[in-house]
C-alpha positions in Angstrom: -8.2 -65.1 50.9 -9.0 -62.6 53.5 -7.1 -60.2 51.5 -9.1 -60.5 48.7 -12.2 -60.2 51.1 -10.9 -56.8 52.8 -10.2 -55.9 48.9 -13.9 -56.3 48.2 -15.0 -54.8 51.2 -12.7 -51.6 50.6 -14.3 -51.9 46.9 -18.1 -51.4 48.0 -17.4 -49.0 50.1 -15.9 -46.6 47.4 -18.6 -47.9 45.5 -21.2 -46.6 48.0 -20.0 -43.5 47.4 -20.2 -43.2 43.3 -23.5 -42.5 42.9 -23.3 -39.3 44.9 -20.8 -38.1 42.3 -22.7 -39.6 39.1 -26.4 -38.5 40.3 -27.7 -35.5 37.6 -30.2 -33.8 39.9 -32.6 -31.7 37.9 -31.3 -28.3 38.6 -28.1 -29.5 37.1 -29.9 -30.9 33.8 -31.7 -27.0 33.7 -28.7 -25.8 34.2 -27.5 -27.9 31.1 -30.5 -27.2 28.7 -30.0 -23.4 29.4 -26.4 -23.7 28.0 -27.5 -25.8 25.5 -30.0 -22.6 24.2 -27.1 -20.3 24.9 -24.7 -21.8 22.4 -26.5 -24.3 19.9 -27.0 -21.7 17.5 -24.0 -20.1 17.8 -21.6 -19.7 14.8 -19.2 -22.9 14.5 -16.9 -21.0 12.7 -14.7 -18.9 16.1 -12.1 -17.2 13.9 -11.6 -14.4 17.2 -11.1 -15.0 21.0 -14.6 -14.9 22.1 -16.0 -15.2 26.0 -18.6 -18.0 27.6 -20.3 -17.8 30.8 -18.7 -19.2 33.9 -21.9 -19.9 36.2 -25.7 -20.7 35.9 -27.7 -19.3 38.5 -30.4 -21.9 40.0 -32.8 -21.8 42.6 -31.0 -22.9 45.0 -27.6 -22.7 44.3 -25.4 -21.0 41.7 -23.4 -23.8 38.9 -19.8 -23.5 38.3 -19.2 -23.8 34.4 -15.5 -25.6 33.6 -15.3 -25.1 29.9 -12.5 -27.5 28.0 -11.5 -27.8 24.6 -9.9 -31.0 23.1 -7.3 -28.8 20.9 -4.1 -27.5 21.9 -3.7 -24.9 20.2 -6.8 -22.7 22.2 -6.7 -21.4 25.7 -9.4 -21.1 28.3 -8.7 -18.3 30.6 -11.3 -17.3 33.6 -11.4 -13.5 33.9 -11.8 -11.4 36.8 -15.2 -10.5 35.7 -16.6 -14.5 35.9 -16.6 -15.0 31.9 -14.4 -17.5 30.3 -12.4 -16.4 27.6 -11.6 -19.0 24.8 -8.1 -17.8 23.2 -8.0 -19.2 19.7 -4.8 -19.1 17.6 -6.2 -16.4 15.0 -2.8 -17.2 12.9 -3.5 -20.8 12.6 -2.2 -21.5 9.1 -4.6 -24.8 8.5 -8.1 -25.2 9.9 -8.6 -26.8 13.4 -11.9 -28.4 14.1 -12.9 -28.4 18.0 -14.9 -29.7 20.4 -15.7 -26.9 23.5 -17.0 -28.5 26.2 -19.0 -27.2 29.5 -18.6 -29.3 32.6 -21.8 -28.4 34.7 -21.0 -28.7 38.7 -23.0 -27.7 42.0 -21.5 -27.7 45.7 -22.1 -31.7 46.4 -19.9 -32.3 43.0 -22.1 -33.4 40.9 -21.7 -32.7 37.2 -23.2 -32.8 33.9 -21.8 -32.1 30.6 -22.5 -30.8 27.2 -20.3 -30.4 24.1 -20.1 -28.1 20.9 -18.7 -28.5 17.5 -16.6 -25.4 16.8 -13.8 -24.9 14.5 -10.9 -22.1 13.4 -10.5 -21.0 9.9 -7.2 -20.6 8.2 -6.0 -17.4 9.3 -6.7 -14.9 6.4 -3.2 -12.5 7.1 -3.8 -10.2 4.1 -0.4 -8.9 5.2 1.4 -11.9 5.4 -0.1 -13.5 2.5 1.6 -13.2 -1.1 0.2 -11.2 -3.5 -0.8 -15.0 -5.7 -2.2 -16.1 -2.3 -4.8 -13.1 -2.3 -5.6 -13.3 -5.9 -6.6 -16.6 -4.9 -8.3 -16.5 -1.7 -10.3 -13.5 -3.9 -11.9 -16.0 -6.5 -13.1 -18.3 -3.7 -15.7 -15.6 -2.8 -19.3 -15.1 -3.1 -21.5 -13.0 -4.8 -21.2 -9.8 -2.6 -18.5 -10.9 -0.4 -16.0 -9.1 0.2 -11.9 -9.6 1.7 -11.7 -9.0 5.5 -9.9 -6.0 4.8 -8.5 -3.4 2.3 -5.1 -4.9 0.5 -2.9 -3.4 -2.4 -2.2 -6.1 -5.8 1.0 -5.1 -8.4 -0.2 -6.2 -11.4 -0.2 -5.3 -15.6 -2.7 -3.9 -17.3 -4.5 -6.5 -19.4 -7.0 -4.5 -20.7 -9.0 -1.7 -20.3 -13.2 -1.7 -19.8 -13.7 1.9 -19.6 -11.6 4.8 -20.4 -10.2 7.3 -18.1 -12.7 9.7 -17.5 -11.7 13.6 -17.4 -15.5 14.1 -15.4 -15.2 11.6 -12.8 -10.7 11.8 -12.9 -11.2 7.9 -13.0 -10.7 4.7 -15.3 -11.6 0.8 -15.2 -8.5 -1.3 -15.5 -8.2 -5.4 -15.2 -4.9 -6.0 -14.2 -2.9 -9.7 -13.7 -1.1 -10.6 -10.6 2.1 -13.2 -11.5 1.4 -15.3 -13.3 -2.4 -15.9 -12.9 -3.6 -14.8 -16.6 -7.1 -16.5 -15.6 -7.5 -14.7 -12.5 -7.8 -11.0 -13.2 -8.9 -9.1 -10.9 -10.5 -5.7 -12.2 -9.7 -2.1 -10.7 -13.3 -0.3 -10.8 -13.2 3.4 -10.9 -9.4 3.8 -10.2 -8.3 7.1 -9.6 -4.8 8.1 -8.6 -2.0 11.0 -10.4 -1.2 8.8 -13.3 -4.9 7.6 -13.9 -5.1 9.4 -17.3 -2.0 7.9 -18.5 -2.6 4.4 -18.0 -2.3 1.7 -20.9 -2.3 -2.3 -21.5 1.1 -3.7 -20.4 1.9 -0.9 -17.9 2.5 -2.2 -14.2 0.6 -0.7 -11.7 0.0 -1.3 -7.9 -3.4 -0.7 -6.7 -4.8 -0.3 -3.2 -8.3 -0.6 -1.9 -11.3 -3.8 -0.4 -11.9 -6.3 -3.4 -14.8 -8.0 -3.4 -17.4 -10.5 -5.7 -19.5 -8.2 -7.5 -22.0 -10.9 -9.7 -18.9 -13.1 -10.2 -16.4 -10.2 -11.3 -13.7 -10.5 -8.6 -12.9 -6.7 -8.6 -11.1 -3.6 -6.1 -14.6 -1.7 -5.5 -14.4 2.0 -6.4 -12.6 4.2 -4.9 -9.5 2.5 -5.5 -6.2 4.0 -5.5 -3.4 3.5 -7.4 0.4 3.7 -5.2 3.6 3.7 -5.5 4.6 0.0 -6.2 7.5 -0.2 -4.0 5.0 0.1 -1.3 2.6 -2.5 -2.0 3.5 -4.8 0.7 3.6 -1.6 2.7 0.4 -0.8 1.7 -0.8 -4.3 3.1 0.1 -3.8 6.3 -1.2 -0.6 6.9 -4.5 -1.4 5.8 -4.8 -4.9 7.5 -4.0 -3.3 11.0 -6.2 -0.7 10.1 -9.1 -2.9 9.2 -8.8 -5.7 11.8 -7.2 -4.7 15.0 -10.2 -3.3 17.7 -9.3 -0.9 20.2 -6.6 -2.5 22.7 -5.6 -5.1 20.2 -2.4 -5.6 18.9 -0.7 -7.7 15.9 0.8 -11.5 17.4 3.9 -11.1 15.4 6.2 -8.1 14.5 6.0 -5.9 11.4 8.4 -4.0 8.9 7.1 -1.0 7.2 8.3 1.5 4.4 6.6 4.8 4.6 6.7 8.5 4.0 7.3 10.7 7.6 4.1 13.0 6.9 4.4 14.2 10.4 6.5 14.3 14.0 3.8 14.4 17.1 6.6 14.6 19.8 10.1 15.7 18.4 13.7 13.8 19.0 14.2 13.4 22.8 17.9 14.0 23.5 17.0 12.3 27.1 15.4 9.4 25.8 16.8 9.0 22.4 13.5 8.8 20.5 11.4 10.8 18.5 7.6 9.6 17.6 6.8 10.2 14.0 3.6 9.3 11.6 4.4 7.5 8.6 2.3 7.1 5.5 2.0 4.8 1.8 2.0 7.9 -0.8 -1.8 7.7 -1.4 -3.1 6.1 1.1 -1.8 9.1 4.0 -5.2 8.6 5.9 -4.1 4.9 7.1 -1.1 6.1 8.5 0.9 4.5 11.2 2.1 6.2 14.0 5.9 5.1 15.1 5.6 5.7 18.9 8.9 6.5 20.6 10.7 4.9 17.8 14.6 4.7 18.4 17.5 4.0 16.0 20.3 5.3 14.1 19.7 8.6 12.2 16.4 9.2 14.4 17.5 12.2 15.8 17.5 13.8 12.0 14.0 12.5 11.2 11.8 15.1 9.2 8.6 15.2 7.2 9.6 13.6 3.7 11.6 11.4 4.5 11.2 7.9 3.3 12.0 5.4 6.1 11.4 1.5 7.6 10.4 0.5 11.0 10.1 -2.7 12.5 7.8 -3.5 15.9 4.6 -4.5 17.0 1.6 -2.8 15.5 -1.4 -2.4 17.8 -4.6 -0.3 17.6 -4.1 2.7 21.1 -7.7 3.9 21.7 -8.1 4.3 18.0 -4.4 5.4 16.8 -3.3 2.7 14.8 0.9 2.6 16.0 4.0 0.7 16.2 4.5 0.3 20.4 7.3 1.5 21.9 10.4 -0.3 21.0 9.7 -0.2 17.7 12.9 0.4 15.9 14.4 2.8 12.8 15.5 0.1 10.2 16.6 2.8 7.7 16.2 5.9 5.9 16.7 6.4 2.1 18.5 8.7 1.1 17.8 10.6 -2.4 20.3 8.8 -4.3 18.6 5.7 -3.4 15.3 7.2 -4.7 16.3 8.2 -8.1 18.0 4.9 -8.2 15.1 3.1 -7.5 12.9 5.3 -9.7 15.0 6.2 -13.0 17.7 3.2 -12.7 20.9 3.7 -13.9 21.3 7.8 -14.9 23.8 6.7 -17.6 20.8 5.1 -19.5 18.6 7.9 -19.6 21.3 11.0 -20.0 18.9 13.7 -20.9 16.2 13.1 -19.0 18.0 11.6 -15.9 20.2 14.8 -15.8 17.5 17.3 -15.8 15.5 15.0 -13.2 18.3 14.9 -11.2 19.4 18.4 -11.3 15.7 19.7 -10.4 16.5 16.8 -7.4 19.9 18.4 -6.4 22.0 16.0 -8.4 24.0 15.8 -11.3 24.1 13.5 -14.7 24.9 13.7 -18.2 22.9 15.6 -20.7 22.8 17.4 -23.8 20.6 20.4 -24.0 17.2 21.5 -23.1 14.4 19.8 -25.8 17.4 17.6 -27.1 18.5 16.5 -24.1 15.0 14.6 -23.4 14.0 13.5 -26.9 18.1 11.6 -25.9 17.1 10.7 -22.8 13.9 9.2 -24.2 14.9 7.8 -27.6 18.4 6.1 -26.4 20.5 8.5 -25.0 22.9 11.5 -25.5 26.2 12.0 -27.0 27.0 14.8 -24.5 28.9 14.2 -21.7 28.7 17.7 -20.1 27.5 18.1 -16.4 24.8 20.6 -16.2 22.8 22.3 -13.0 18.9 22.4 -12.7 19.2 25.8 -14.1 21.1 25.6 -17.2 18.9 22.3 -18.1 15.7 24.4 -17.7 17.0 27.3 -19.6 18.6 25.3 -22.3 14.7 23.6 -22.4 13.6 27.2 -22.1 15.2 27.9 -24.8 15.0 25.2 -27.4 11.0 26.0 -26.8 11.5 29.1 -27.9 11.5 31.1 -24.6 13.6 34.3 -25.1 15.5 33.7 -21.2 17.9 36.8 -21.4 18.4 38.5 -17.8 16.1 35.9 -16.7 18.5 34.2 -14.7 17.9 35.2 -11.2 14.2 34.4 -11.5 14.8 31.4 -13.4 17.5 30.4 -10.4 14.8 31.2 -7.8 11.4 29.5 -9.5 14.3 26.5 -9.9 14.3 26.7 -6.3 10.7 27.4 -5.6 10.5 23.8 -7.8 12.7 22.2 -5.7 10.9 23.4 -2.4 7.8 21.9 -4.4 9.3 18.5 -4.6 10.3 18.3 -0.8 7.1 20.2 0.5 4.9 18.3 -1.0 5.8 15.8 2.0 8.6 14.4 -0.2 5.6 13.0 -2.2 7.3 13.4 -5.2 10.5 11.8 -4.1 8.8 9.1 -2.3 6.3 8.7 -5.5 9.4 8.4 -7.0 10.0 4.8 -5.7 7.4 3.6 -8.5 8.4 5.7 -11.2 10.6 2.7 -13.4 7.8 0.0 -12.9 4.6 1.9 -12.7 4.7 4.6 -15.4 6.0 7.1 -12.6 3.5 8.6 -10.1 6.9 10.7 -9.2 7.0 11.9 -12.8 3.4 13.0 -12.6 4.2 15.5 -9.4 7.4 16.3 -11.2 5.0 17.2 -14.2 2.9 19.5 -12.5 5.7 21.3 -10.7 7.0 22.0 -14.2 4.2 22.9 -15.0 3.3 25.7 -12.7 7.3 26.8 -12.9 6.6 27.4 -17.0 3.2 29.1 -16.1 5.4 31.4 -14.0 8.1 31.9 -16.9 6.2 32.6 -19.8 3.8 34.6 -18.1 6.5 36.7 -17.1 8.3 36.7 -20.5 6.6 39.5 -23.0 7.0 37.4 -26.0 9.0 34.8 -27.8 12.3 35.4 -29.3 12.9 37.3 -32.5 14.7 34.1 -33.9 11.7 31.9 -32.8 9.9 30.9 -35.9 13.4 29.8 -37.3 13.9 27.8 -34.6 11.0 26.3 -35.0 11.1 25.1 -38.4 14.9 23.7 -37.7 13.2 21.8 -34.7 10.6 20.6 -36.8 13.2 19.7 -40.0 15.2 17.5 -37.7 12.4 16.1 -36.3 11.2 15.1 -39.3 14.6 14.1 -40.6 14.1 11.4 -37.6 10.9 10.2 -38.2 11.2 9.5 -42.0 14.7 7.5 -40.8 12.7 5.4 -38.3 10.0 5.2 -40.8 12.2 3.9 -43.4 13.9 1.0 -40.8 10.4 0.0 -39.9 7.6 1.5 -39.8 5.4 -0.1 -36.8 8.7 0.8 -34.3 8.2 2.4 -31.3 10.6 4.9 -32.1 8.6 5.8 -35.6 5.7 6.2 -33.5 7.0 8.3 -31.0 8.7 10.9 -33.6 5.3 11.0 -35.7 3.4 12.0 -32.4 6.1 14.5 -31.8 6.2 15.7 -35.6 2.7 16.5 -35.3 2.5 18.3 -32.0 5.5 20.0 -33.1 3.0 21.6 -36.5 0.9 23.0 -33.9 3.1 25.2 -32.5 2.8 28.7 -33.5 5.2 31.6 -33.1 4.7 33.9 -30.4 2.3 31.7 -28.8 2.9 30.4 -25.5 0.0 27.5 -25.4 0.9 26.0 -27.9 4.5 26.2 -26.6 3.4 24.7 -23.3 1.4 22.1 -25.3 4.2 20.7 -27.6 5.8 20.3 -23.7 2.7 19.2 -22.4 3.1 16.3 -25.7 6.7 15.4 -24.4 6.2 14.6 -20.7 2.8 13.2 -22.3 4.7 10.7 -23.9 7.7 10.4 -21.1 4.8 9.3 -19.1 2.8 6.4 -21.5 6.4 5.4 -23.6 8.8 4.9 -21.3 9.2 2.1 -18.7 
């Protein structure tokens, strides 16, 4: 018994004490209402780390603000400057609904509290995210909304809404990601080497912000089309260039392909790194700078060069880079280009061997005009190695170039070509990297290259051979010979309509005429670049 009494006693005095601790004086209730009108109207939806006060000031003392959230997954850090800051997980992969609460206390202890209903969105990681996942996330947009930041698609061309434009050097494509036929997603004013050249069916990556524009989910002009072996590339680039504020940095690691378009600081022997600028062909003003990057084969780094690097990406007062540590994953070489562009050289004989010889390498051929109609309609029955040389005087000459004691500045505008290809910051080589699935932006720089190196040629070359118009009509009899074969195996074949576009741009061609000469050329790598895939 009297220890229950000395229990109760022990009990009202504690109790004596309570309301003390419970009382809400009326500086602590203003102090309430003014947080209330700080953040009642605030956004619910907190997809960044944002900061809260950490006092009130009152008339007679200041209030100590304890904010608390009931989520594990966010972090309340006091800073030195008094705010709070309230670390959300901006990678979240689901939504998390929160409830952010501000304790209220003065120096006797007394407290009062107030809550607010807050939440974090599903992390939108355009870079993480798969190219279905975008499409999607795309088509739950509203009218005039846009994607948080620019991305790249790989898709085929479904159709066509406005032609390629020879003004404006752009075209309106819808292409379809995957497999989502319903979801298109339309590439408005698309611009890019291989613009002209585009058709349904051809697969195409396209970089650039994709919004809802009056319920046509659509890339807004200005859109680019890349290389598509550096889509995903392409994504990461342009996400770390579109989200990350000065001193910010990605929460996970990155891999990225990209083109060395240039070297800031050079290889340090001491240090064993080099600090190079890497780019998505296309897209070289979103480049990312490699800082102090380290790795086998760094010490031979130089611009053109297609590489991978893994680190951290974070935005340096403004230079979007990889930090230090960042490492060289690897560098391809130009066998691994050409594989990736042309495939297999044995398929394409002709036209892989004069590709490759203009690239330094070597294939199978047959010669000059011949040697690409093979290449392109099935192949070559030649098995003879040939240089870059020979193919372009044997091409030379089957166009009816007269080449004699040409060949030292035939050897050296081969070379000047070659310079072309490499000085062009690779571009070509690493354009090449798309060539097989996306109609070849590599083909289009090799194309123009050509181009100028014929300009060079026949503008040196006085006139056609003697022999020329012969030529011609045997060119023109075999072709002919071929088409009315396809013709007669079936009609509607591809093969019957590439000969009959050839047979007529071969009519054109008039002796002792170099345009039209350069336009029965200008025909072939026409159709190399809409005919073959």
């Amino acid at each position: 018994m009297k220890k229950m009494l000395a229990l109760l006693v022990a009990l009202c005095m504690v109790l004596s004490l309570c309301p003390a601790l419970a009382e809400e004086t009326q500086e602590l209730k203003d102090a309430r209402s003014y947080i209330n009108l700080m953040y009642k109207n605030k956004p619910a939806s907190t997809p960044k780390d944002y900061e809260v006060i950490g006092s009130v000031p009152g008339d007679s003392e200041v209030f100590t603000v304890e904010w608390t959230t009931d989520s594990d997954t966010i972090a309340v850090v006091r800073e030195e400057s008094g705010l709070v800051k309230i670390d959300v997980d901006e990678n979240n992969p689901k939504e998390v609904s929160y409830k952010l609460t501000a304790t209220i206390l003065d120096a006797a202890g007394n407290s009062v509290q107030i809550s607010f209903d807050r939440l974090v969105p599903a992390a939108i990681n355009l870079d993480l995210m798969t190219e279905e996942e975008i499409v999607n996330l795309a088509y739950t947009l509203e009218d005039g909304d846009k994607l948080p930041a620019m991305t790249a698609l790989t898709g085929k061309i479904v159709a066509i809404p406005s032609p390629y434009s020879e003004e404006y050097k752009n075209i309106t494509v819808n292409i379809q990601v995957g497999d989502l036929a319903d979801k298109p997603i339309q590439c408005y004013r698309l611009t890019g080497d291989i613009a002209a050249f585009l058709e349904e069916d051809m697969e195409i990556a396209v970089a650039g912000i994709i919004k809802n524009y009056k319920g046509t989910i659509e890339f807004d002009k200005d859109c680019v089309i890349i290389p598509t072996m550096y889509a995903q590339s392409a994504r990461v680039a342009l996400f770390a260039h579109g989200t990350l504020e000065d001193g910010a940095a990605m929460s996970r690691p990155s891999t990225m392909k990209g083109l060395v378009v240039a070297i800031p600081s050079a290889y340090s022997e001491e240090y064993k790194n080099i600090t190079v600028n890497i780019a998505v062909p296309g897209l070289e003003d979103y480049f990312v700078q490699c800082y102090r990057l380290s790795g086998e084969g760094a010490e031979t780094l130089k611009e053109g060069d297609v590489i991978t690097v893994s680190g951290t990406i974070k935005n340096y007062k403004g230079t979007i880079e990889f930090d230090k540590g960042c490492t060289l994953d690897h560098i391809m070489t130009d066998d691994e280009l050409i594989a990736v562009a042309f495939g297999d050289a044995e398929d394409l004989d002709g036209l892989g061997a004069l590709l490759g010889g203009l690239l330094g390498g070597e294939g199978e051929s047959g010669e000059g005009l011949e040697a690409l109609l093979g290449g392109l309609l099935g192949g070559s029955d030649s098995g003879e190695e040939q240089s870059a040389e020979s193919a372009v005087m044997g091409l030379l000459n089957q166009l009816g170039v007269d080449t004699t004691g040409m060949e030292e500045e035939i050897t050296s505008a081969v070379g000047e070509v070659k310079s072309k290809l490499s000085d062009l910051g690779s571009s070509a080589k690493g354009l090449f990297g798309s060539v097989k699935e996306s109609l070849g932006s590599g083909l289009n720089k090799l194309g123009d290259s050509l181009g100028a190196f014929l300009d060079d040629i026949n503008g040196s070359v006085e006139q056609v051979k003697d022999s020329a118009g012969s030529e011609l009509q045997e060119m023109r009899a075999k072709l002919e010979e071929e088409y009315n074969k396809a013709v007669e195996a079936d009609p509607e074949s591809q093969d019957a309509k590439i000969l009959g576009e050839l047979l007529e741009a071969s009519k054109s061609i008039v002796e002792d005429d170099q345009e039209s000469v350069k336009a029965f050329f200008g025909k072939v790598i026409e159709i190399l670049f809409t005919e073959f895939k």
